[in-house]
C-alpha positions in Angstrom: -111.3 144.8 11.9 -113.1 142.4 10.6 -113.3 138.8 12.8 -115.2 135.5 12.8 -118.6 135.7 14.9 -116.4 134.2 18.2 -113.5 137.0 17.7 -111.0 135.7 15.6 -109.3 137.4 13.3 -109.4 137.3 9.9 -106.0 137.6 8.0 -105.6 139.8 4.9 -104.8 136.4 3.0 -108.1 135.1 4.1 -109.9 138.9 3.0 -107.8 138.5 -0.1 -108.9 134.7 -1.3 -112.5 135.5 -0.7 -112.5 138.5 -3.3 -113.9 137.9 -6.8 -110.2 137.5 -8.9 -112.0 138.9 -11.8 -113.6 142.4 -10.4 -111.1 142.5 -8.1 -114.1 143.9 -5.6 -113.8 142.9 -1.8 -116.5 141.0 -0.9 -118.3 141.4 2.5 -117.7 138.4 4.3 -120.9 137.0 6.1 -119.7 134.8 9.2 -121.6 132.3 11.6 -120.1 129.5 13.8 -121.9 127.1 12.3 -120.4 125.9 8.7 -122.3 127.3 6.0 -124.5 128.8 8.0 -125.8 132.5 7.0 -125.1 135.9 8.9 -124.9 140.0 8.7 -122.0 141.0 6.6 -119.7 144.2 8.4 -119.5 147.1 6.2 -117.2 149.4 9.1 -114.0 148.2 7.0 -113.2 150.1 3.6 -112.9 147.5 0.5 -109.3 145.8 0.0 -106.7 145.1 -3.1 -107.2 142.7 -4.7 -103.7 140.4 -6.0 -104.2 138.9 -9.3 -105.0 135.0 -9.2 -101.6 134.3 -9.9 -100.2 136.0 -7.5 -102.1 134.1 -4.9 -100.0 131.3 -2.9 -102.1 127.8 -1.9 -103.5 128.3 1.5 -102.2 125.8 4.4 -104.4 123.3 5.3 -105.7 124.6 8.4 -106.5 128.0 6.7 -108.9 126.0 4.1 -111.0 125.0 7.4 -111.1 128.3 8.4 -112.1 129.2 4.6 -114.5 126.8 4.8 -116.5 128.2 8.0 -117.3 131.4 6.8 -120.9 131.6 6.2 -122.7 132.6 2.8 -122.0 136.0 1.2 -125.6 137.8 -0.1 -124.2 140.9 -1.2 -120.9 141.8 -3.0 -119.5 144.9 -2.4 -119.7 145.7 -6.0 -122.4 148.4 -6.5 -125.7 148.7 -9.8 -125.7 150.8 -11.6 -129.3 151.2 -12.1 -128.9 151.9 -16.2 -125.7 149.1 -17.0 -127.4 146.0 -18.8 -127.5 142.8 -17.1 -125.9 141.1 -20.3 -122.8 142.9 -20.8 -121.9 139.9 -23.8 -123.9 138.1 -26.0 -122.8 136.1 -29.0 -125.9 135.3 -30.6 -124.3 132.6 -33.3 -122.3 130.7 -30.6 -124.3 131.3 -26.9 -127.0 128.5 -26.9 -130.6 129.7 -27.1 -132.8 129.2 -24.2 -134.0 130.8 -21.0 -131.7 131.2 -17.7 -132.8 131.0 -14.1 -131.6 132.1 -11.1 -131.7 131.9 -7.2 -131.3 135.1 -5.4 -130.9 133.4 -1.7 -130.8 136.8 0.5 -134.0 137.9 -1.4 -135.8 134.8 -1.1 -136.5 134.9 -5.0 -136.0 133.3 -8.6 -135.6 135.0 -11.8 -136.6 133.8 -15.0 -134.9 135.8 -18.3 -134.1 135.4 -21.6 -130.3 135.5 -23.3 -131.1 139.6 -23.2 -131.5 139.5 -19.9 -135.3 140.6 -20.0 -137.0 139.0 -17.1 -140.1 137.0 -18.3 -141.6 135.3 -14.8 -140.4 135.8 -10.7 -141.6 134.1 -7.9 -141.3 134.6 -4.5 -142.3 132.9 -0.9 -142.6 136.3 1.4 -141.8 134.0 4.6 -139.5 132.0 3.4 -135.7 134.2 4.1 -133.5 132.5 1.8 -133.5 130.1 -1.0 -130.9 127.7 -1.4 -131.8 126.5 -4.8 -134.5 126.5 -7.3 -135.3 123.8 -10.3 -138.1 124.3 -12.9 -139.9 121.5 -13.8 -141.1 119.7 -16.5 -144.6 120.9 -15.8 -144.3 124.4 -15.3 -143.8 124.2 -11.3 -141.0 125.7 -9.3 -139.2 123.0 -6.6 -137.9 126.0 -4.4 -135.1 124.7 -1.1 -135.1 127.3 1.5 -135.5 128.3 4.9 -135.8 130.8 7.8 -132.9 132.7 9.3 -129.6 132.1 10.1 -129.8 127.7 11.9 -133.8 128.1 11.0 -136.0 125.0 9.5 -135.3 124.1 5.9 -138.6 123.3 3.9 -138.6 122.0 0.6 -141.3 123.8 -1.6 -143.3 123.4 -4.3 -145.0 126.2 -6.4 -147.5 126.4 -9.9 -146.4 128.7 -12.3 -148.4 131.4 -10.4 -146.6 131.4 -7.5 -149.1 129.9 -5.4 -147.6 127.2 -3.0 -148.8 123.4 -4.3 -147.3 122.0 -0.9 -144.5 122.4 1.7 -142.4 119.9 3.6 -140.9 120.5 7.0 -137.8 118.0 6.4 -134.7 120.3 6.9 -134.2 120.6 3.2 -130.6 122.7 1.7 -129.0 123.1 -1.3 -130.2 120.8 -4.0 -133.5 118.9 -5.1 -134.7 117.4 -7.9 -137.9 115.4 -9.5 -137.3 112.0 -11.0 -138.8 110.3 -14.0 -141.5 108.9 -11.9 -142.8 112.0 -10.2 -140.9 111.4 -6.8 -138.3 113.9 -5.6 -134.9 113.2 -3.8 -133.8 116.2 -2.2 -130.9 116.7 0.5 -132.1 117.6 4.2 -129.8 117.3 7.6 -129.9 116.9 11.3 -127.7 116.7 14.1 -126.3 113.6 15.2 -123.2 112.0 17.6 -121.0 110.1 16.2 -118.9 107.7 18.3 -115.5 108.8 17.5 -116.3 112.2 18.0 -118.4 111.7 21.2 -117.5 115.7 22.6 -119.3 117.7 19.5 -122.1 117.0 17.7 -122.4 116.6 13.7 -124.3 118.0 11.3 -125.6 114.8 9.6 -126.8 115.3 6.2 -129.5 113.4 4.6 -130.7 111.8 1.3 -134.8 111.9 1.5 -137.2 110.4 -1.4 -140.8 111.9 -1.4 -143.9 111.4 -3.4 -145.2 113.8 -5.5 -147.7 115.3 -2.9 -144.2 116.1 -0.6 -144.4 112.9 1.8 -141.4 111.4 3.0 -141.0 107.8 1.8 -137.7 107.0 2.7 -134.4 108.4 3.8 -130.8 107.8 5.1 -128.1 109.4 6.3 -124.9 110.3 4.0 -122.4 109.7 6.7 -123.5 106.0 7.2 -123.5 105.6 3.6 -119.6 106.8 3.0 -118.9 104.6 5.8 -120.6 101.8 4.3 -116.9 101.1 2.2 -113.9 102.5 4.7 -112.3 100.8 1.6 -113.3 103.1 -0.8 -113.7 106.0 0.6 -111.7 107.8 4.5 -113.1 110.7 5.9 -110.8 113.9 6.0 -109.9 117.1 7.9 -111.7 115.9 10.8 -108.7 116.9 13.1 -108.3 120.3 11.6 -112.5 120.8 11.6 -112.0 120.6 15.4 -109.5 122.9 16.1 -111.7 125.2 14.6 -113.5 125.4 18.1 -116.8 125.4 16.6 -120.2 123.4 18.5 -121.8 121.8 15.4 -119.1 119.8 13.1 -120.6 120.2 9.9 -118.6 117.2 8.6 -120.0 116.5 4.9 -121.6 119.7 3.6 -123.0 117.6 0.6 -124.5 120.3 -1.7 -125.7 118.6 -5.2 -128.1 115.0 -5.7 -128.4 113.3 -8.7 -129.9 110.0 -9.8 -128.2 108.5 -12.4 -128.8 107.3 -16.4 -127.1 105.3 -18.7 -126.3 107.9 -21.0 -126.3 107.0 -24.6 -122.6 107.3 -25.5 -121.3 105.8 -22.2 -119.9 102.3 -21.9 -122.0 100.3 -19.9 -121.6 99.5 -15.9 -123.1 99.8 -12.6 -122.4 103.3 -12.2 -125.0 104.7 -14.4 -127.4 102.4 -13.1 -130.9 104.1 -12.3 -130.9 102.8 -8.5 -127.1 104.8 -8.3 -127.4 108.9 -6.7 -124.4 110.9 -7.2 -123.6 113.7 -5.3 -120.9 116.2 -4.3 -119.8 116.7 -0.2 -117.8 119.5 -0.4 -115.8 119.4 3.3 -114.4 116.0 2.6 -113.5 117.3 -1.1 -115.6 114.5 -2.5 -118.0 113.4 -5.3 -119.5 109.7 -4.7 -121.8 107.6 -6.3 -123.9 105.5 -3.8 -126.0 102.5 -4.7 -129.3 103.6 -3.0 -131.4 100.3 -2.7 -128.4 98.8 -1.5 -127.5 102.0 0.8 -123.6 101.4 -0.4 -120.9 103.2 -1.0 -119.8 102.3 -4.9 -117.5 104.8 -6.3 -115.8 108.1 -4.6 -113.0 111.0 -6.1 -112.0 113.8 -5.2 -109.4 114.3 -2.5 -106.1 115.8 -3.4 -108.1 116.5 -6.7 -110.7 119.3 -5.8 -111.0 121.3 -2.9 -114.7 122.7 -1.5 -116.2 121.7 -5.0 -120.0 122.3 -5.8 -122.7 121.1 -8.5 -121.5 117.2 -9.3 -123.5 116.4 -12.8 -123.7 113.3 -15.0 -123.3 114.3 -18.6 -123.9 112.5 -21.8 -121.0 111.2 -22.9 -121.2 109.2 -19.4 -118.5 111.7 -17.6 -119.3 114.1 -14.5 -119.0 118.1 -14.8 -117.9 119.6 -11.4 -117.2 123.1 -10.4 -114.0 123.0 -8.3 -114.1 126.0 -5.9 -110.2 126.0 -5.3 -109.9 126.6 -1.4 -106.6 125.5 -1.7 -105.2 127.4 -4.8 -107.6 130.7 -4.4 -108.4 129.9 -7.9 -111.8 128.2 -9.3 -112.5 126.1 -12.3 -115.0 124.0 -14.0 -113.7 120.3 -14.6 -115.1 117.4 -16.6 -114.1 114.3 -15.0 -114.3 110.2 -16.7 -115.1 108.6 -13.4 -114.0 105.1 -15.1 -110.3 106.5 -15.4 -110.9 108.9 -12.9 -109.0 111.8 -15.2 -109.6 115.2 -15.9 -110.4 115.5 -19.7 -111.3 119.0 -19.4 -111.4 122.3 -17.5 -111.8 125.6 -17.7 -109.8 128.2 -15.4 -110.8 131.6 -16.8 -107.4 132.5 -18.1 -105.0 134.8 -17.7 -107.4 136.5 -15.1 -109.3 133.7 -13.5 -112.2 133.7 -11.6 -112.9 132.3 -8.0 -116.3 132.5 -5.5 -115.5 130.6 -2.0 -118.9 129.3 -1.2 -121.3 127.6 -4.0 -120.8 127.9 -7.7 -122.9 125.9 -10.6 -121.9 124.9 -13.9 -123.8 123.3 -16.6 -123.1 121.3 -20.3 -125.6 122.7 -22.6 -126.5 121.2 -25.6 -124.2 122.8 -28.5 -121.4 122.0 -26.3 -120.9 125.2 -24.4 -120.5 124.9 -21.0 -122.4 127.6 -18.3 -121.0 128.8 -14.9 -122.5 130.7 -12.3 -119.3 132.6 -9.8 -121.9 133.0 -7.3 -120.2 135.8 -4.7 -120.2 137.8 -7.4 -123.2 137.7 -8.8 -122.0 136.6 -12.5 -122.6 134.6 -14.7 -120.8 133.3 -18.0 -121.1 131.4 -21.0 -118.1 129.6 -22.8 -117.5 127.3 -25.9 -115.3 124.2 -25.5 -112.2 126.0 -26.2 -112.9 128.8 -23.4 -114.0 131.2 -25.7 -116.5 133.1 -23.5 -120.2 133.9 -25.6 -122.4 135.6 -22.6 -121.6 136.9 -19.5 -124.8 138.3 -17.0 -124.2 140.4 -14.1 -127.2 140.2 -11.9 -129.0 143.6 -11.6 -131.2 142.5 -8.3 -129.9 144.6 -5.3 -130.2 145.3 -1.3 -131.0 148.4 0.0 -128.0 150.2 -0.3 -127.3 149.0 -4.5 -124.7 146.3 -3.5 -125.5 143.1 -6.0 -127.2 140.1 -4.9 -124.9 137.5 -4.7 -126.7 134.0 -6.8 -126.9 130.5 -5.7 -126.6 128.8 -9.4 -127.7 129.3 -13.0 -129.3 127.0 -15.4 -130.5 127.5 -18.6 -133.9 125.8 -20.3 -135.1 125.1 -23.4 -136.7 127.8 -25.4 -139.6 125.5 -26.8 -140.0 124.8 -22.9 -140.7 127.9 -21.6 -142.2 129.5 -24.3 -144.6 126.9 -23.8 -145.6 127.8 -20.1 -145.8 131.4 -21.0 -148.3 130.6 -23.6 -150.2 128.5 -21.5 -150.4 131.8 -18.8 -151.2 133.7 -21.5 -154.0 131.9 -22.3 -155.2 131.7 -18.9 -155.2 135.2 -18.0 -156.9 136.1 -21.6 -160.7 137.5 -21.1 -163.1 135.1 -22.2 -163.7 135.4 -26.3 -167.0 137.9 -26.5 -166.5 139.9 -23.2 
């Protein structure tokens, strides 16, 4: 049978909602008592039906807190085959051109390929276990969050084009980073902490940190203090059902995307696309926020009652936020697009009549042509659709374990062709033989 790490069982309903609604593949559930942590997965059982999305009824409360502490999935139970395609759909008119990366966390990798699904550039940090996310940047280097075992140090890295490591900070890094305009990087990092209201169990604090571009800290604070900058705006959630869960470490916020903001063209003006503003997405308190960081407040929050475990908060250009809803509640995901002035949905996509739903992480992204991208991370797809969820390209990722099950991803995003094409040519040139040799 298969159980949380202290015993407990898990319920066929629990199996059930973890299962990719699409494939209708059992996935091997990977458990650890700390939230979001990473562990073994249990092959003994024999995979399980699979009910339709719509036959799926909304989980009690207390179940989404169980939901929420099992640990990462790296492998689906859904076996390569060797020969199958990893672009199984391509609409060449209506997919937008450019070049897709991946994260495969388990296999401490990323993948570079093009709309075929030929891979054009890997890297790879052989003692570095899992990556929790990878970004490309504007110069060709590779800002890589990742760490060491299950609870092991989280170091935010940065590599050249060749793989070779430009430098490495020990800060606790997960989930998410990126560089700003002026060369610095924000990334998220955490540490454990008491809290005075919750003075028997200790928190997993998580942290916004600002470093330079050699990978020195310059400044830092804690997300917690900042949502409870504003009690007004924003009351923290599920803290009474977190603790019945028994578990040692309350990982109370779980923020998993950072973002400083612009003032998008097309947006009306306002302080929340001001440049000093970081938005970012806490998925156990269901919540996307946008926190003024020179003042360290608290300025706008949404979310609860709305989304449930959501992933991936971005700022698009018509000034409204695209967020992929994981669905704890309703066993169902979706991508939403979200006017944080009337705080209203304006758009989603649901993956109709089938659906689609990954418990832990998801990605989505607005490309340019108006297409929007989504990675359904435990299953280790990814799909492309048009405004009107007409779906363009769909990837299934070929990378395995040992035994042919496929590597689940951490999120997808796709670059400009000029962009890449560019860095290729410029490895290219350096690897040529010098002209009369």
């Amino acid at each position: 049978m298969r159980a949380h790490s202290d015993g407990r069982p898990l319920s066929a309903a629990w199996v059930s909602r973890r299962a990719h609604r699409a494939t209708g593949i059992l996935a091997a559930l990977v458990h650890t008592l700390a939230l979001g942590g990473c562990g073994s997965s249990d092959d003994s059982a024999p995979p399980a039906a699979t009910p339709p999305a719509s036959e799926i009824a909304p989980v009690e409360a207390q179940s989404v807190e169980e939901l929420r502490a099992l640990g990462y999935l790296d492998f689906s139970e859904s076996l390569v085959d060797a020969d199958a395609p990893a672009v199984v759909l391509y609409d060449p008119v209506d997919s937008f051109p450019g070049y897709n990366l991946i994260s495969n966390r388990a296999l401490g990798s990323a993948t570079l390929f093009d709309a075929s699904g030929e891979v054009v550039h890997t890297w790879q940090v052989e003692d570095i276990e899992h990556w929790a996310n990878a970004e490309l940047l504007e110069n060709g280097d590779l800002l890589v969050s990742g760490g060491k075992g299950a609870g092991g140090v989280g170091y935010l890295i940065r590599l050249r084009w060749d793989g070779s490591e430009r430098w490495r900070a020990r800060i606790n890094s997960h989930h998410d980073a990126e560089e700003l305009s002026d060369g610095r990087i924000a990334a998220l990092a955490r540490s454990k902490r008491s809290i005075p209201a919750l003075s028997d169990v200790k928190v997993k604090d998580n942290r916004i940190v600002i470093l330079d571009a050699a990978g020195n800290v310059l400044e830092e604070a804690s997300i917690y203090d900042l949502l409870n900058s504003d009690r007004a705006a924003f009351q923290f959630q599920t803290i009474d059902r977190m603790l019945e869960t028994k578990l040692t470490v309350l990982d109370l916020l779980h923020t998993n995307s950072i973002e400083f903001m612009r003032q998008p063209e097309s947006a009306p003006p306002g302080p929340l696309y001001s440049p000093d503003n970081v938005l970012i997405s806490i998925r156990h308190q269901d919540t996307v926020a946008i926190v003024d960081w020179k003042k360290k407040q608290l300025l706008w929050a949404w979310g609860q009652g709305e989304v449930s475990g959501q992933h991936d908060a971005t700022l698009l250009d018509n000034g409204n936020l695209l967020i992929f809803d994981n669905g704890l509640e309703s066993g169902h995901s979706r991508v939403i697009e979200l006017d944080p002035h009337r705080r209203e949905i304006v758009w989603q996509y649901r993956g109709e009549p089938e659906g689609f739903f990954t418990l832990s992480r998801g990605s989505s992204q607005r490309l340019p042509n108006g297409n929007t991208l989504v990675a359904v991370s435990e299953a280790g797809e990814a799909f492309e659709v048009t405004r009107d969820g007409r779906m363009v390209w769909r990837f299934l990722n070929p990378a395995t374990n040992s035994e042919g099950q496929r590597a689940t991803i951490v999120r997808i995003k796709r670059y400009p062709l000029e962009m890449v094409d560019a860095f290729l040519a410029r490895a290219a040139d350096d690897e040529a033989p010098p002209q009369g040799s």
